[in-house]
C-alpha positions in Angstrom: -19.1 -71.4 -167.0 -20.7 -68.9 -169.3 -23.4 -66.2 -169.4 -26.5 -65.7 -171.8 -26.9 -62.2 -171.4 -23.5 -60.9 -169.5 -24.8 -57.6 -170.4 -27.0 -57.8 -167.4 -23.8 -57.9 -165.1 -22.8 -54.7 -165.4 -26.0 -53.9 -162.7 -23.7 -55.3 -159.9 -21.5 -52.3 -160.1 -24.8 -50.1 -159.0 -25.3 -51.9 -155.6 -22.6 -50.3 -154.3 -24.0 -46.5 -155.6 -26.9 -48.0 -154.0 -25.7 -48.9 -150.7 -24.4 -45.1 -150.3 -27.3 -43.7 -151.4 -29.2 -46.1 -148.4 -26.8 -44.3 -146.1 -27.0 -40.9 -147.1 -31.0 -41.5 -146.9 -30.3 -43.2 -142.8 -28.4 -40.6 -142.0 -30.5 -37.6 -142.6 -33.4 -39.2 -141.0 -31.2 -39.5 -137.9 -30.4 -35.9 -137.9 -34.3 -34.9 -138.6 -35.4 -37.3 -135.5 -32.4 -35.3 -133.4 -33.6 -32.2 -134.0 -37.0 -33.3 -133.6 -36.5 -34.9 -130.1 -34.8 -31.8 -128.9 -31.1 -33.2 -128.9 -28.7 -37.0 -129.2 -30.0 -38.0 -125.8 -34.0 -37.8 -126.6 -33.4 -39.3 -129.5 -31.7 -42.1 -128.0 -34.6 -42.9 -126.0 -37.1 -42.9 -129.4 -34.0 -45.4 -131.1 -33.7 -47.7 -127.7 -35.9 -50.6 -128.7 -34.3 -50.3 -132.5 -31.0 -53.0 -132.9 -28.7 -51.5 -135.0 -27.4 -55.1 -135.9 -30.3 -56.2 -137.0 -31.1 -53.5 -139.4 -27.2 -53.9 -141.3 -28.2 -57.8 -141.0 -31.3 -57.0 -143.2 -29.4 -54.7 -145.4 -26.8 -57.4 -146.0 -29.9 -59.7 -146.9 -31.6 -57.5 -149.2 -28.5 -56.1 -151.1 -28.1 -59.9 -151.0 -31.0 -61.0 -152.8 -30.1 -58.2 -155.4 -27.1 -59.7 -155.9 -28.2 -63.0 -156.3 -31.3 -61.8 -158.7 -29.0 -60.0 -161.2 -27.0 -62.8 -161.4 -30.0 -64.6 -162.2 -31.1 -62.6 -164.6 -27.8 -62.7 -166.1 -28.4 -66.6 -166.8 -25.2 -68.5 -165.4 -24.7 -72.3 -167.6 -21.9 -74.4 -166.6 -21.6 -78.3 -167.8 -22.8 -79.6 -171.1 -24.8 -82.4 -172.0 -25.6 -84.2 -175.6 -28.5 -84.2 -177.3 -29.9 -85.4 -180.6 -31.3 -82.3 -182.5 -33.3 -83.3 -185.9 -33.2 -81.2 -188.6 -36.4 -80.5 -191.1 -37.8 -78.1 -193.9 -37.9 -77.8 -197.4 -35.5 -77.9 -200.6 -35.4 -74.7 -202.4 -33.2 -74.2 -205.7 -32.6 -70.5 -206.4 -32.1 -69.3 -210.3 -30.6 -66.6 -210.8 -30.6 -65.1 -214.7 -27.1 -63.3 -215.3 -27.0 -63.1 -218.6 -26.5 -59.3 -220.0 -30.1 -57.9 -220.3 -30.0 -58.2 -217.0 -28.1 -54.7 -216.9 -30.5 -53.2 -217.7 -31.3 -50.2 -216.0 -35.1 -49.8 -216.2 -35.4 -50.4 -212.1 -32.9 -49.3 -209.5 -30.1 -50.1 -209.7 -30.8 -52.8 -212.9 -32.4 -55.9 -213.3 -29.7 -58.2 -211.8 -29.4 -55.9 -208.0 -33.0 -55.7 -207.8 -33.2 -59.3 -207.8 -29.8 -59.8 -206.0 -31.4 -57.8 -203.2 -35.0 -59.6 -203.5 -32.7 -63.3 -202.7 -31.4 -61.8 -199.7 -34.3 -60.7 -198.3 -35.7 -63.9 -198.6 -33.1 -66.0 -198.0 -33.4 -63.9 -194.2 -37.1 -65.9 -193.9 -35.9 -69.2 -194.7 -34.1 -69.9 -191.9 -34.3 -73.8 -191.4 -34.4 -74.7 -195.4 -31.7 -76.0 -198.0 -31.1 -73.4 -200.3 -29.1 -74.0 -203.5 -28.0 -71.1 -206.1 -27.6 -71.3 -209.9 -26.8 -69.0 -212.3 -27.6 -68.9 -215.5 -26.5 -67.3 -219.1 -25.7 -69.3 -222.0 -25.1 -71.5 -219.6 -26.4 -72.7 -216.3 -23.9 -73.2 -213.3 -24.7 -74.5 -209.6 -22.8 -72.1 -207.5 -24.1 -73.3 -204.3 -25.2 -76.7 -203.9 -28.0 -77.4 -201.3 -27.4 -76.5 -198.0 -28.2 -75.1 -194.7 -25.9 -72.2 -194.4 -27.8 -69.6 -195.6 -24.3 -67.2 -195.4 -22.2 -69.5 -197.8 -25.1 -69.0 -200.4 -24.9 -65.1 -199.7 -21.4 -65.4 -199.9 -21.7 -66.4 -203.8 -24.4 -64.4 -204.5 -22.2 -61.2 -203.7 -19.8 -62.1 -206.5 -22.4 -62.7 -209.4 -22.7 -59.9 -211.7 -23.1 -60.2 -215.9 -19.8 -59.5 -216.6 -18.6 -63.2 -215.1 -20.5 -64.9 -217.9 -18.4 -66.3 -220.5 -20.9 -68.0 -222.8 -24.0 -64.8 -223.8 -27.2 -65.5 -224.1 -29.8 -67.0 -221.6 -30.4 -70.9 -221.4 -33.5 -71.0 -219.4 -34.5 -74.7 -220.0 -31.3 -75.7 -219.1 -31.2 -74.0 -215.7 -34.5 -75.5 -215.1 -33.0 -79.0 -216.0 -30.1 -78.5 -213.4 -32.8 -77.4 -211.0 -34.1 -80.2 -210.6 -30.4 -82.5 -210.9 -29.6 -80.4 -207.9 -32.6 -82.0 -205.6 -31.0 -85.1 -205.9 -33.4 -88.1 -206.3 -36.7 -87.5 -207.9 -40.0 -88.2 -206.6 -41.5 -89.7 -209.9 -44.5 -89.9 -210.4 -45.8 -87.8 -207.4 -45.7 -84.2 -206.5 -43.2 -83.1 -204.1 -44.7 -80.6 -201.6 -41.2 -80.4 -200.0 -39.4 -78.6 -202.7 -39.9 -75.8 -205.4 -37.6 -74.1 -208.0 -37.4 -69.9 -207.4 -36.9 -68.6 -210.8 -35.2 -64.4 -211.2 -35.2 -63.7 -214.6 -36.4 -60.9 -217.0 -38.0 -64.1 -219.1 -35.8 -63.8 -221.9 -35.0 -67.1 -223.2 -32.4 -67.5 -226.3 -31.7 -71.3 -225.8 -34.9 -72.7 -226.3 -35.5 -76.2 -224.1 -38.3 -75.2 -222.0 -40.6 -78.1 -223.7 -37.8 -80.6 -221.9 -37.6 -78.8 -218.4 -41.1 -78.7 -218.3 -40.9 -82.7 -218.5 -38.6 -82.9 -215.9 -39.8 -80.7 -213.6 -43.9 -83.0 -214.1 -41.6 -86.1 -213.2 -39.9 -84.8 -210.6 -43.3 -83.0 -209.2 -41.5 -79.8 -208.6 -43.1 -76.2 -208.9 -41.7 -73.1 -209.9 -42.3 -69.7 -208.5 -40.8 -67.6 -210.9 -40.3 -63.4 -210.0 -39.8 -61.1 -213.1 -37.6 -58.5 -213.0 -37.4 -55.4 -215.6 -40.3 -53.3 -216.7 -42.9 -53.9 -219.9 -41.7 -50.8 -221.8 -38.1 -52.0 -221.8 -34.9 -50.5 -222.0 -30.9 -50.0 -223.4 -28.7 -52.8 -222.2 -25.4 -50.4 -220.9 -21.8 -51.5 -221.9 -19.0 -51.0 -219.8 -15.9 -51.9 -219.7 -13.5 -53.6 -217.1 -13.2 -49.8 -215.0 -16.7 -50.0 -214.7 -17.5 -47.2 -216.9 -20.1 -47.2 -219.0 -19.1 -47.1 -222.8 -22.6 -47.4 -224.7 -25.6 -49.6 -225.2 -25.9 -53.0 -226.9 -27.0 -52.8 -230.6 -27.7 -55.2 -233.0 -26.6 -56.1 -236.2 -27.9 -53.5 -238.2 -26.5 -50.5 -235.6 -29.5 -50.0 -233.6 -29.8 -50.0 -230.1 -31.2 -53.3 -228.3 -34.3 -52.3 -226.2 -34.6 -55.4 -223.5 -38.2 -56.1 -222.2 -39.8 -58.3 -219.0 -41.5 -61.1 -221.0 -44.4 -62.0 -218.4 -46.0 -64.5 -220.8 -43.4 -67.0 -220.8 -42.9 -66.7 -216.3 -47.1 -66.8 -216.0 -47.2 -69.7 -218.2 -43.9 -71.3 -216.7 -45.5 -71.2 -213.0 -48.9 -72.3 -214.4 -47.5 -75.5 -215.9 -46.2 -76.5 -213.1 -48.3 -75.4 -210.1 -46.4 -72.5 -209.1 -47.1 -68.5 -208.8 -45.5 -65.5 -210.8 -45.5 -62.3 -209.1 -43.2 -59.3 -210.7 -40.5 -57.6 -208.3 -41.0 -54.5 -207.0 -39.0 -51.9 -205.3 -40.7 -52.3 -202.4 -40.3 -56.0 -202.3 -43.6 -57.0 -201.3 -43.6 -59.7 -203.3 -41.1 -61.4 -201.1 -43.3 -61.6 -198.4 -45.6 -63.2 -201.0 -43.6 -65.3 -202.2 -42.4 -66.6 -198.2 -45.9 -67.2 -197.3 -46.3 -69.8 -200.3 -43.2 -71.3 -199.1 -44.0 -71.5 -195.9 -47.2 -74.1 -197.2 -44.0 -76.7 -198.7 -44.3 -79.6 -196.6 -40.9 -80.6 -194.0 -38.4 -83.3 -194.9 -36.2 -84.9 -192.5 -32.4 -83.7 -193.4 -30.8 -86.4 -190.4 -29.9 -85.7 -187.1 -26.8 -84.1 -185.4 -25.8 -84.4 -181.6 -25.2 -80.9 -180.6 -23.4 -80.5 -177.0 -26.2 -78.1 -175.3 -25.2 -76.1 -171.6 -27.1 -76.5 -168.1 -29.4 -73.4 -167.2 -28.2 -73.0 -163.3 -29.7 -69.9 -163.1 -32.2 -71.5 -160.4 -29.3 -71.4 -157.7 -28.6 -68.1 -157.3 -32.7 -67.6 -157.8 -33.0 -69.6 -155.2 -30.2 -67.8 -152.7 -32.4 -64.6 -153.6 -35.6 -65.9 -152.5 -34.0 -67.5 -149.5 -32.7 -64.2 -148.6 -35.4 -61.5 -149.2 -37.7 -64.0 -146.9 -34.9 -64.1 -144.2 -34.8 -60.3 -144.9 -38.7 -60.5 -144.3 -38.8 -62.6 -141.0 -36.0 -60.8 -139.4 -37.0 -58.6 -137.1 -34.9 -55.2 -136.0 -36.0 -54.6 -132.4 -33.7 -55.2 -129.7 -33.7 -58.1 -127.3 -33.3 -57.0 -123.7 -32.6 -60.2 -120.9 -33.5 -57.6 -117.8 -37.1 -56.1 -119.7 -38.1 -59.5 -120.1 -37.0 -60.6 -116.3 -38.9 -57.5 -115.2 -42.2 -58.4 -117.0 -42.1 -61.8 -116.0 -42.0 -60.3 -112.1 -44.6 -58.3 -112.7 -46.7 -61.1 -114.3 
């Protein structure tokens, strides 16, 4: 036996703080009705008809019924029973560039938290979609395959940062290609209105390949909503080393500092090829509410089924004992039944 909410419980323990305050309340209007009948034996006489028994019975009914309706309230489930629970939604690959303009400090705190942040935010509105997470530098890596637990992708997002990537530079084609290997089988030929590719990036690309992603992605029928990250006007790219402290800014061969800039043109284009939307990330984030609603337009696929043991509500019996008793409570009278008043009236009748 358990409890939804056995929060609600903890009311019980102000019945009895109740019932005292019911008798402090009875038993100063028994000593206003004495002194207003001029003494105990006046007062007696105004009581007479009035059966003590019956007013405790009805007391005992409606502290009862409180009882009862609190634990009600509370929602009491005991036994289980099987049932075959079908699980739907959409398929959503997550890219994720780490590469080291990414540092970059031009938004708070840099490029790569910004979008961090932006993933978990909306991975919080997807509840009920596969989510898969890949990285990407030189090199692209699936750190989360598809799935449903939306915590296990959080879980690897926490630990990506640009210092974890071995191979420099940013292979933006080849993240795209691995997008859409990590759907599994492709829809040729058709568009697929149940997945879409979410692209973070500051649109840098180093590796070249978008020509061949874009391919993919037309035969596979996959969109790509791609969010950039960074500002126009650019910025330093900060070195640090393994303390964390920051020993300089990236320069280039010839001793000048590397500014690092958001390359819109190559996102918009990106997302126009292939039936998607670009919006650029803000602080305030409301392009993930954007960016949820378009989601929220993918078509459902069937992901199987799963027989989940689910409990018994049996929150109508004790709902039940409380009605039961406040109408008992109700239909009760509290006058006294006198054998010798009745005798007499039937005489006189």
């Amino acid at each position: 036996m358990r409890f939804v909410h056995p929060e609600y419980l903890w009311w019980i323990l102000a019945l009895p703080l109740l019932s005292l305050a019911g008798y402090a309340s009875l038993t100063r209007r028994r000593r206003a009705l004495r002194r207003f009948a001029g003494g105990q034996e006046f007062a007696a006489r105004l009581t007479g008809e009035v059966s003590a028994n019956r007013r405790a019975v009805k007391m005992l009914l409606l502290y009862g019924a409180l009882l009862t309706l609190i634990v009600a309230a509370a929602r009491p489930q005991w036994g289980t029973r099987l049932e075959e629970v079908r699980r739907g939604g959409a398929d959503l690959v997550v890219l994720l560039d780490t590469s080291l303009s990414m540092a970059a400090e031009d938004v708070a705190p840099n490029r790569l938290g910004q979008a961090g942040h932006a993933i978990d935010s909306l991975l919080r509105r997807l509840e009920g979609n596969r989510v898969a997470l890949i990285t990407f530098a030189g090199r692209a890596t699936l750190a989360c395959p598809l799935t449903l637990d939306h915590a296990a992708v959080r879980l690897f997002l926490d630990t990506v940062n640009v210092e974890a990537t071995s191979v420099p530079g940013t292979a933006l084609g080849e993240a795209l290609e691995l997008a859409v290997e990590a759907f599994g089988e492709k829809a040729a030929g058709s568009e697929d209105r149940s997945r879409a590719i979410l692209l973070f990036t500051d649109g840098e690309d180093h590796e070249g390949g978008i020509d061949e992603a874009l391919q993919a992605l037309a035969d596979a029928g996959v969109a790509v909503h791609a969010v950039g990250t960074g500002s126009t006007r650019g910025a330093p790219i900060p070195l640090r080393d393994d303390s964390g402290a920051e020993t300089g800014y990236k320069k280039d061969r010839e001793g000048k500092v590397v500014t690092t800039r958001l390359d819109e043109t190559v996102l918009e284009q990106l997302a126009l090829d292939t039936g998607g939307r670009y919006y650029r990330a803000t602080a305030t984030e409301s392009e993930v509410e954007r960016i949820a609603q378009a989601l929220a337009q993918l078509d459902e696929r069937e992901f199987g089924a799963v027989l989940r043991a689910r409990w018994e509500e049996r929150f109508q019996f004790p709902l039940a004992l409380a009605l039961l008793a406040l109408m008992a409570e109700t239909l009760l009278g509290d006058r006294r039944r006198s054998r010798g008043r009745h005798e007499r009236t039937r005489a006189n009748g």
